[in-house]
Structure formats: structure tokens, C-alpha cells
C-alpha positions in Angstrom: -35.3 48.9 -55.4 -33.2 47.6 -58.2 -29.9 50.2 -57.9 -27.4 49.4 -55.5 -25.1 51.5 -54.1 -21.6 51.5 -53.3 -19.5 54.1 -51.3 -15.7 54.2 -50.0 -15.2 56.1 -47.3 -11.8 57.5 -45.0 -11.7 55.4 -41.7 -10.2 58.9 -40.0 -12.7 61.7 -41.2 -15.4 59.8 -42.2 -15.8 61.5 -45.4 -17.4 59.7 -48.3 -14.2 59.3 -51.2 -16.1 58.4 -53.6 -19.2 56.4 -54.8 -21.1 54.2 -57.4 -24.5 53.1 -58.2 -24.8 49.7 -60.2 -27.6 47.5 -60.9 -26.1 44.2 -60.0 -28.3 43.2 -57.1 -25.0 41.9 -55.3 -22.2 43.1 -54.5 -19.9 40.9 -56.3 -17.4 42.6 -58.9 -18.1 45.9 -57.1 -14.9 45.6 -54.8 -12.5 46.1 -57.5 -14.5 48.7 -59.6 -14.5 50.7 -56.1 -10.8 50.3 -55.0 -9.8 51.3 -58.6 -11.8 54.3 -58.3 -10.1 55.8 -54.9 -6.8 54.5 -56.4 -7.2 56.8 -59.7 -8.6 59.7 -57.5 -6.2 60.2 -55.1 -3.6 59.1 -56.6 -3.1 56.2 -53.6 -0.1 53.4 -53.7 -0.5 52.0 -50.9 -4.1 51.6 -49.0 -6.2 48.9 -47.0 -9.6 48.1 -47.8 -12.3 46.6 -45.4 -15.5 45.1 -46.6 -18.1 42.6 -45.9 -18.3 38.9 -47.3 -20.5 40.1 -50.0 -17.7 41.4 -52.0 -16.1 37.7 -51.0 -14.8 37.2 -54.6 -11.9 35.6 -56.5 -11.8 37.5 -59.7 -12.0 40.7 -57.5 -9.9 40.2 -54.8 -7.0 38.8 -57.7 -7.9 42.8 -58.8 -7.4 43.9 -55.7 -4.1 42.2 -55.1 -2.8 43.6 -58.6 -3.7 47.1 -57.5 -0.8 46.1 -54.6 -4.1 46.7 -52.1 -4.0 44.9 -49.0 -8.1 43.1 -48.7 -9.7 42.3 -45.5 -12.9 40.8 -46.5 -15.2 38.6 -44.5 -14.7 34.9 -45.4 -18.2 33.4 -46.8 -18.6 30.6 -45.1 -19.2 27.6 -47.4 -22.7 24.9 -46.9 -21.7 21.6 -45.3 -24.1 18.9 -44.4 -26.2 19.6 -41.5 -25.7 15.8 -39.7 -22.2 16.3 -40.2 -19.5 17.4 -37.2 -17.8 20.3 -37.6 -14.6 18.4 -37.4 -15.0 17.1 -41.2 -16.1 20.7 -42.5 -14.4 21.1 -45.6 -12.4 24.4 -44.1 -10.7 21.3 -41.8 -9.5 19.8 -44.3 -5.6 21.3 -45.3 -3.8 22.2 -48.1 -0.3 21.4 -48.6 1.2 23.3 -51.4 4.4 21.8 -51.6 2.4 18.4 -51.9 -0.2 19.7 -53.7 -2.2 17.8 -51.7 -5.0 17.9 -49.0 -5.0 16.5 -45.3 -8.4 15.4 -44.1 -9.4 15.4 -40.1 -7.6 12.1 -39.7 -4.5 13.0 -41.2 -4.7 11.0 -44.3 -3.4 12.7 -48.1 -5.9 13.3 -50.7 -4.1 13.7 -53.8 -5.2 16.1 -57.0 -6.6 14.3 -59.8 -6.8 17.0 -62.5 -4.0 19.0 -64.3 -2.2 22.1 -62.1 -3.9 24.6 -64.7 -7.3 23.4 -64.1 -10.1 25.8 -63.5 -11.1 23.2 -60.7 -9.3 20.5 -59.2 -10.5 17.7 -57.2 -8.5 15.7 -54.5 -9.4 12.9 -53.3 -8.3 9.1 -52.3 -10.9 6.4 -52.6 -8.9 3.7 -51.4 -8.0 5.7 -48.1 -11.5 6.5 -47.3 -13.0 3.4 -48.0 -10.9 1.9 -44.9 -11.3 4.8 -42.8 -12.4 4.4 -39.3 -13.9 8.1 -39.9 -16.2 7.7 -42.9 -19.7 7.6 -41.3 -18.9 11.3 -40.0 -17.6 12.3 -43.3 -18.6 11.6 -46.1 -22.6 12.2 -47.1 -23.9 11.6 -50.9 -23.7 8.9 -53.4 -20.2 8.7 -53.5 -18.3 6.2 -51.7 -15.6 8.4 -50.9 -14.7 12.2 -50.1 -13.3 14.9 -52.4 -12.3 18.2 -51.7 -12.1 20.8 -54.9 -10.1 23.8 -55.1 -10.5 26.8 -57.8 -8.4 28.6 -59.6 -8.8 31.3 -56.7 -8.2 29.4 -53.9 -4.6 31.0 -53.3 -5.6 34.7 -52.6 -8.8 33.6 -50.7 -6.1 31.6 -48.5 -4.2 35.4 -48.8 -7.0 37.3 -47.3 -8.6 34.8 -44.9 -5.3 35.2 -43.1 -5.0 38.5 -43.5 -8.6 38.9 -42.2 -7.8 36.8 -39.0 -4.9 38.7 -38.2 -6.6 42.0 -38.2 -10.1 41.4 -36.8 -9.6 44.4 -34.6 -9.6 46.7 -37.5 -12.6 44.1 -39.1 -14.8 44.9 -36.6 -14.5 49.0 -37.4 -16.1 48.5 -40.8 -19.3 49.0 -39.7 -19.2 52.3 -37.9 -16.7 53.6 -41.2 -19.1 52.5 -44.0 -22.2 51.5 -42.6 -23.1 54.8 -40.4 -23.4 57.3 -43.2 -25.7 55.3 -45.4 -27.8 55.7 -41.4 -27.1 59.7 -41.6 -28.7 60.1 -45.0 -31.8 57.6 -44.4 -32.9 59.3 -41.2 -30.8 63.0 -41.0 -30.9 63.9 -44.6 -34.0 62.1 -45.3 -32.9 60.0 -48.1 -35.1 57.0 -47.6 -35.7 56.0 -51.3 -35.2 57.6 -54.4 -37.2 60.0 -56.3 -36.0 59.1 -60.0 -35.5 56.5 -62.2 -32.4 55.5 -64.9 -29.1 54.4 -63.3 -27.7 57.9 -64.5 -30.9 59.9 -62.8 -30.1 58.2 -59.8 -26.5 58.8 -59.4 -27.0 61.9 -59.6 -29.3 61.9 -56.6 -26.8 60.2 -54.6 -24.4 61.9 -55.4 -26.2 65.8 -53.9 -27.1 62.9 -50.7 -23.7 62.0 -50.1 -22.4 65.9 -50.7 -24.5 67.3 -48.0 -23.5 64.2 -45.3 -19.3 65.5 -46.7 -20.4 69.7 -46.0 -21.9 68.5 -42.9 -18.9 66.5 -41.7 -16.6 69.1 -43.2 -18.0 72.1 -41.4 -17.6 70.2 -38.1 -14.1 69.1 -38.6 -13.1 72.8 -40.0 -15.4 75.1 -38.6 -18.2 76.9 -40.9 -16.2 80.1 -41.4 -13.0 78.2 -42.6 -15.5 75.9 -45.0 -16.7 79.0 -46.7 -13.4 80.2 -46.7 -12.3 77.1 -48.6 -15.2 77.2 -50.8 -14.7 80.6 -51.8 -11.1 79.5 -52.9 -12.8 76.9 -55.2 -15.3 78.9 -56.5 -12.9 81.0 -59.0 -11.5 77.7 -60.3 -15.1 76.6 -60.8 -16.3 79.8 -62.7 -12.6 79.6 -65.1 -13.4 76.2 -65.6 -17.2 77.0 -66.7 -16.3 79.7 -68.6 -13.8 77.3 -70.8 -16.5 75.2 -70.9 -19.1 77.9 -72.5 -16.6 78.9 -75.2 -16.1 75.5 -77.3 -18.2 73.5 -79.0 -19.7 70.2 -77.0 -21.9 68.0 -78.2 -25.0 66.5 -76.6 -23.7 63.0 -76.0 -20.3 65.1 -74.5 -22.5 67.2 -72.3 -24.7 64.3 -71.3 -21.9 62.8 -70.0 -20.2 65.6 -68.3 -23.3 66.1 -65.8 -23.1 62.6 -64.6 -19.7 64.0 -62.8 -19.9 65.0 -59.4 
């Protein structure tokens, strides 16, 4: 209740890259934070990044894009009335860019009626719909006609919608990449809720679940003998790094901050 977690994880080894735990009930703004994270890390140029239509959002996938990340992201699908046919959904309704304008179902223009740096722009033709043989089907509300906005993000959701239909088959392996080790923890590692409280507290606690599901997938893909051999490599770095550590002067706010790092 109330932290949410966020994990990136390899599509070939399964191993968790790295993680966050936010208090945003959603998942909105997390894509971005998240790619930016593995980016930094490892040191990546060039990756692709799958994730549910929770993370469906303009300012972050325009993040994304300037991260030169590739985004396939479920498409949220927008509310239309529930008498009205599919056929005059708002997602049938196309964009012509070189028009800058909007072809409805029956293949009429709706030109914009705002200025091209708008935040929102509406498009819409009330002199066309009001003799259209199609308006009973269309149009619902008050207003005599139809309009069709488009934000300021309406390009790169176009981008990755695309994108998205042209690699469903990779879609559709999201679930067994992400999804399955938040399963491993809940019923193998026993991490069914967590035991502290503070955002910092509970980081911390994910991050000693999500290192036990890594040994565990490590040991398998390397063997036990050639993990500890590994680790035993590491653990002279560790104890130089430590002992630098011990010799200067930190401050509590410096050392608070240090244990947060996993």
C-alpha cells in the first residue's frame, strides 16, 4: 500500500537491471525516470523498451524519444460513447499532416481552428456535418457538430502506436520479462508486503528482494562454484572501497544517502 514499484529487467537473462520505488500511485512519469536509469548504468546507446499502457504518456515518451530509445508501449484506448459505432471512434478519424487536417469516416476534412503552437487544437467543420448523411451515428452531446482535438503529443503517440503494431510479437513477451519476477519474489522469496515504512526504508527492502531473485538467477546461468568465484573477485574491490570509505570524514546527511545505494 501506498509505494509502487518499478523494475527494468534484460529480456535474455532475466536479470533485474535496475529498480525504483515511488509513491505516485500510477505509473505515469515513471517510464522515463526508469529508461534514464539503465541508460546511465550501463552506459546503453541504443536499447528498446517494452511496457504496459500505464506508462502511456506524452511528456515521457517525448523523454524517451530524446534518449534516442525506441518505445513500445500499449496504446490507452480513449472513452467513446457507448450508442455510438465503432466506425465514428475518434481513432477512425485521420490525420493528414501535410493538410493539417482530419478525415472523418465519411471522408469529409475537418480543418484546425487554433494556432499550430497550441497546447490543444480542435478540428472541426460545422457546415460539413450539419449536411452529413452520417451525423445521427456520430456526433453525441450538445453540439451540433463533431470535433476532433489533438495535443501537443499527438506526434510521438502516432510514433509509438506504429511502432507498437509493428512489433506485437515482441509486445506480447513483456509479461513473462517484467511481470514474472515480481511472481518469484511474492510466492518464492516470500515478499508479499513490506515490513517497513518511509520510501527510503522500503527501497531498501526491495532492493535485498530483488538481489536474492539476481543470485538465484545468476547461480543457475553460471553455476554456484563460478558465482562464488566471481564474488570472491568483487569482494577485494568492496573491502578497498570500504576501507577509503572509513578513512575520511562523511557526514550524516552523506552517509544517509550512501546506504540508500544498492
Amino acid at each position: 500500500m501506498a509505494y509502487n514499484v518499478q523494475s527494468a529487467v534484460d529480456s535474455k537473462t532475466h536479470i533485474i537491471l535496475d529498480f525504483d520505488v515511488s509513491l505516485n500511485p500510477t505509473d505515469q512519469h515513471q517510464l522515463g525516470n526508469m529508461v534514464k536509469k539503465v541508460r546511465d548504468r550501463f552506459h546503453l546507446k541504443r536499447f528498446t523498451v517494452l511496457a504496459d499502457k500505464g506508462y502511456y504518456n506524452g511528456e515521457d515518451l517525448v523523454r524517451v524519444k530524446r534518449y534516442k530509445v525506441k518505445a513500445i508501449v500499449s496504446r490507452q484506448r480513449g472513452s467513446n460513447p457507448k450508442d455510438q459505432p465503432e466506425a465514428y471512434h475518434t481513432d477512425k478519424f485521420q490525420y493528414d499532416k501535410t493538410a493539417d487536417c482530419y478525415s472523418c469516416p465519411a471522408g469529409k476534412k475537418l480543418p484546425a481552428h487554433n494556432k499550430k503552437d497550441a497546447p490543444r487544437r480542435n478540428y472541426f467543420d460545422k457546415v460539413v456535418c450539419q449536411s452529413c448523411a452520417h451525423r445521427g451515428n456520430c456526433i453525441r452531446g450538445n453540439r451540433p457538430y463533431r470535433t476532433v482535438t489533438r495535443n501537443q503529443y499527438a506526434e510521438v503517440y502516432e510514433e509509438v502506436d506504429k511502432r507498437t503494431r509493428e512489433n506485437m510479437h515482441l509486445y506480447k513477451l513483456r509479461q513473462q520479462i517484467v511481470e514474472h519476477p515480481f511472481g518469484t519474489m511474492k510466492f518464492g522469496l516470500q515478499g508479499y508486503y513490506f515490513l517497513l515504512r518511509t520510501r527510503r526504508k522500503v527501497r531498501a527492502e526491495v532492493a535485498l528482494l530483488f538481489l536474492s531473485y539476481n543470485l538465484k538467477h545468476a547461480a543457475k546461468a553460471l553455476g554456484f562454484d563460478e558465482l562464488m568465484r566471481k564474488l570472491g573477485e568483487e569482494k577485494h574491490h568492496h573491502i578497498a572501497f570500504f576501507t577509503r570509505f572509513q578513512c575520511n570524514e562523511v557526514s550524516p546527511m552523506e552517509t544517509e544517502s550512501l546506504s540508500c545505494v544498492s
